[in-house]
N, C-alpha and C positions, 0 to 999 in steps of 0.2 A: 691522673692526668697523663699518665704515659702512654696512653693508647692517643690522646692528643698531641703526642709530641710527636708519635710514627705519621702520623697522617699528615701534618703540614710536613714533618722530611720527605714523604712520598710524593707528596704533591709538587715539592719546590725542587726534587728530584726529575720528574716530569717535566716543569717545565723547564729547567734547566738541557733540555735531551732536543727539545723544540727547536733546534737551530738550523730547522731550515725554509721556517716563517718567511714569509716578505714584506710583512710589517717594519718598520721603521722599529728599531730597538729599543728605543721609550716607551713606545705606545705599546709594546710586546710587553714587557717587564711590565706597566702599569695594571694590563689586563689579567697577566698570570700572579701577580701581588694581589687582584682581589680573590681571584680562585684561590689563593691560597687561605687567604682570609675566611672565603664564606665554608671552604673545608674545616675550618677549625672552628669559626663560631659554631657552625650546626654540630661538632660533635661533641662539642664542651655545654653545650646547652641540651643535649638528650639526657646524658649524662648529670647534670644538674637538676631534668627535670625529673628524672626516671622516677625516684621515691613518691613523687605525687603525683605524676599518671598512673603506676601501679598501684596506688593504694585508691584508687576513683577505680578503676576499672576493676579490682578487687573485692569494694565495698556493693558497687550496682551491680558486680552480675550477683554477690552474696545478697541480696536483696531480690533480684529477678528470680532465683532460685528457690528463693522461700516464699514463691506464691505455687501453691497447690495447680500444677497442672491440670489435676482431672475435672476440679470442679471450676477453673478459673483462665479457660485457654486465653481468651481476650482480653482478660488482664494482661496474665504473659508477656502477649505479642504488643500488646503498650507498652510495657515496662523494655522490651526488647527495643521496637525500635526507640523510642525515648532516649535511651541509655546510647543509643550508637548517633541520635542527632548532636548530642551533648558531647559527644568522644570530638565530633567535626567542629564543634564552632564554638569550644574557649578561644581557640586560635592563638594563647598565649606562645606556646613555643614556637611558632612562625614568625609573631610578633619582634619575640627577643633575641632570636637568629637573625630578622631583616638590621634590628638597633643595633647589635656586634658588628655584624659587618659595614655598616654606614659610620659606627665609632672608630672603626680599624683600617680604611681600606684610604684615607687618606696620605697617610702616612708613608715612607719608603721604608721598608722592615726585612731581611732578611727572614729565613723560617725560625732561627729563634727568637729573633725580638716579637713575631709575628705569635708565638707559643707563650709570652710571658705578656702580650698587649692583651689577647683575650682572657686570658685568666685573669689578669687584673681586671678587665669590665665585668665578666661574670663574678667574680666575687662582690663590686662596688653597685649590681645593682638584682642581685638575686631577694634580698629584703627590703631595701630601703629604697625610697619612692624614684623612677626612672622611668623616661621616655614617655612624659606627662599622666602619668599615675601616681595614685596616693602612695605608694608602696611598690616594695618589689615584685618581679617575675615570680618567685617564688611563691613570695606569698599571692599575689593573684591565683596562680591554678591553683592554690590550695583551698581559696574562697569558690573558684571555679567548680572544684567537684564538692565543695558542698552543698556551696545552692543547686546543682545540677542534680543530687539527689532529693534533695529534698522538692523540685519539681517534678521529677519522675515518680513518689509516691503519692504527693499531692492529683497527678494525671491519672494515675491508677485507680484511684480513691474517687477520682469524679468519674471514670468512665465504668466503674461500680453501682454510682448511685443513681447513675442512667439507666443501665441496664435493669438494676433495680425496680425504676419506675414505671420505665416499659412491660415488665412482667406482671404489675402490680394491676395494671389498667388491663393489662389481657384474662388476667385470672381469676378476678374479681366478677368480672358480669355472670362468667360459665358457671363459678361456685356458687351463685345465689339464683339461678333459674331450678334446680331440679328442688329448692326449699320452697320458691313460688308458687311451683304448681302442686306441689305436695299440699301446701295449706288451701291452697283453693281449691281441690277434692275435696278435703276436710271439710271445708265451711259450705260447701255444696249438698255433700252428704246433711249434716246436721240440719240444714233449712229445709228440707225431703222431707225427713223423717219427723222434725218436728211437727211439719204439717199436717203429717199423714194421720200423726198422731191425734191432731188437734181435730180432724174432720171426725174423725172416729169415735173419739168423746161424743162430740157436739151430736152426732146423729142416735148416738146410745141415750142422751138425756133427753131427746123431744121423740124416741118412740117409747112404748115401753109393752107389757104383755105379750102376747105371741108375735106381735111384730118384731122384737128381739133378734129374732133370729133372721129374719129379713134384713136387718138396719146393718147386721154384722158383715152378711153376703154383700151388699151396697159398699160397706166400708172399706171392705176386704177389697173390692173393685176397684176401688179409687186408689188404695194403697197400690194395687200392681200397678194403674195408669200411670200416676206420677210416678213409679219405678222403670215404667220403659221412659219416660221423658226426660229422665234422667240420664 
């Protein structure tokens, strides 16, 4: 807390140096009593909050990291920006810096009663429920970046099972055309040949003696026709 006690001196240093305002001296004092104010809430509140933004911003980029670039760009770039919508809008620390200063700025405070009022509200409401929440500042961002992860792999995961399906319905028709026409040669061919076959019997058992070999040349005829109709 000592880097919060240089900062309200600095500030109340400031404005103490201000004396050549044309404000009426109340209203001067009132204004530079909240500057001094919202200099101290906001530094006692990064500070307070530092352990669990760092460990949210720690966890999801360790998380964005461990999806495979080469095979998974568009994952990636979900999980990236996901991870940075999430950084903008817990909004907690704005939240509990606007409550410090609205809890402190009533008050007439010197800069150290001004160093000892904040610290007392940051202690009395960093856990325990404040500023119409079930619970402290603290613990909110620390619910904050958990569901904040756990929505950034659940988006990753669905825009997976998209691309997925997209792929599935493009690859599927191509890989089943060259097995189509392949069987339908197949069974083109065999209907040919069976025929061919079958004229050829049938003309060999209704001739027979020296016509033999006539029935064969006939046969052999039909067998090349239906091979060019083919």
């Amino acid at each position: 807390m000592q880097r919060l006690i240089v900062v309200v001196g600095l500030v109340a240093a400031a404005v103490m140096l201000q004396g050549c305002s044309n404000k009426p001296a109340q209203a001067q004092a009132e204004a530079d009593r909240v500057v001094a104010v919202t200099s101290a809430c906001s530094t006692a509140v990064d500070e307070k909050l530092k352990p669990s933004v760092d460990k949210y911003n720690k966890d999801s980029q360790a998380y964005c990291d461990s999806i495979m670039t080469m095979f998974d760009t568009t994952k990636k770039a979900v999980c990236t920006l996901k991870r940075t919508q999430f950084q903008s809008t817990c909004g907690i620390p704005r939240r509990w810096k606007l409550a410090c200063v609205n809890a402190n700025s009533a008050i007439v405070m010197n800069a150290t009663a001004i160093e000892a009022a904040v610290t007392a509200y940051i202690g009395s409401s960093d856990t325990e429920a404040a500023d119409g929440m079930v619970s402290g500042f603290v613990t909110q961002t620390d619910m904050c970046g958990t569901n904040a992860i756990q929505s950034i792999k659940e988006a990753v995961a669905a825009h997976g099972m998209r691309l997925y399906d997209a792929t599935a319905k493009v690859a599927n028709p191509q890989a089943a055309e060259p097995l189509f026409f392949a069987m339908s040669g197949f069974v083109i061919v065999m209907v040919v040949g069976s025929v061919a076959f079958g004229v050829k019997r049938f003309v060999r058992n209704r001739i027979s003696g020296t016509g033999t070999a006539v029935a064969d040349q006939e046969a052999q005829a039909l067998v090349e026709h239906l091979g060019e109709v083919e």
